[in-house]
N, C-alpha and C positions, 0 to 999 in steps of 0.2 A: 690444558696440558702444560701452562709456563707456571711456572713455580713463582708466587709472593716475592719472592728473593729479590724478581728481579728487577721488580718496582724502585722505583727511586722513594726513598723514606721523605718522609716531608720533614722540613726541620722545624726543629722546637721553635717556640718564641722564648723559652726562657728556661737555662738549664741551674739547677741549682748549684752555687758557690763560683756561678761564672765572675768572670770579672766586668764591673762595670762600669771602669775607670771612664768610657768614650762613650756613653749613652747620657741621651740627652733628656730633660726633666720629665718632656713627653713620655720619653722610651719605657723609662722609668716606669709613669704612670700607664702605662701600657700595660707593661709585665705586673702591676702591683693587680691590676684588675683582673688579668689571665689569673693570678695564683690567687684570690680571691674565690673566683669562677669554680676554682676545683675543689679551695677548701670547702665549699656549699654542698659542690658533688660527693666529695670526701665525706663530709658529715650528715647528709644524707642518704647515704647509702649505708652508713654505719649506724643510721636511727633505725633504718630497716632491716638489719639484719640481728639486730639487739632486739625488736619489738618481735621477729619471730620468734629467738631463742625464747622468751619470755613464755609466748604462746607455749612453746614446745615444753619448756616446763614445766607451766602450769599443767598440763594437759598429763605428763606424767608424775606427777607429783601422787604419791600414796595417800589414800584419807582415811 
């Protein structure tokens, strides 16, 4: 019965166009591997969703 809301949001590691004037080469390498992490996630999810359309294509495709 409690609503999502009212969960505390976990905070990001790394928002884009932050500033990063006070992070240190670690921090850096840190966030470069989180936004690595996702570009993977990103680009395979996007292999997956292109290999089904393909399917679906072909599948209707007239002959």
């Amino acid at each position: 019965m409690f609503a999502d809301d009212d969960q505390p949001k976990p905070k990001r590691l790394h928002e884009i166009g932050c500033d990063l004037t006070f992070l240190s080469a670690g921090e850096l390498e840190e966030r470069i591997a989180v936004l690595h992490d996702e570009i993977a996630r990103l680009e395979a999810d996007k292999t997956s969703k292109t290999s089904s359309r393909s399917v679906a294509e072909s599948l209707f495709k007239s002959k």
